[in-house]
C-alpha positions, 0 to 999 in steps of 0.5 A: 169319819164318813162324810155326811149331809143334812137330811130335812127336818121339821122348823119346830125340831131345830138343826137336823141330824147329820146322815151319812152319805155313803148310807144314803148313796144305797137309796140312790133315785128313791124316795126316803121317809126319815122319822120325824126328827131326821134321825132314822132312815125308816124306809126307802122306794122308786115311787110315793104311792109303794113308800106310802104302803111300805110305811103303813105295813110297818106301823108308821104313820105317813103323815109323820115322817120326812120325805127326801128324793135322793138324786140319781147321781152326786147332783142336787137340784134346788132353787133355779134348777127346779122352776 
């Protein structure tokens, strides 16, 4: 079995869906849209403004998806490291 992470996820939808890591190792330095339950990868960009465009083209709405920076390397900021 592949290893996995969490992806984000919506305070109403309960635990998030397992994703796997070497899935998301191919969009390494881009911005990920998830369907709203954390399930499915939808798209993926170097920039929000071309994931914004790539979403609508294909129907969806980006009010509705979860956003996810996938860092460059095996690091993930959070907390002091952000501020």
């Amino acid at each position: 079995m592949s290893p996995s992470r969490q992806t984000p996820t919506s305070p109403d939808l309960g635990a998030a869906a397992d994703f796997p890591l070497d899935q998301l190792s191919n969009h390494r330095g881009r911005w990920v849209a998830f369907s709203p339950d954390g399930r499915r990868l939808i798209a993926s960009c170097t920039t929000l403004s071309a994931l914004d465009a790539e979403l609508r083209a294909a129907g969806e709405n980006p009010e509705d998806v979860l956003l996810e920076r996938i860092p460059e390397g095996d690091f993930v900021a959070s907390g002091l490291e952000l501020s």
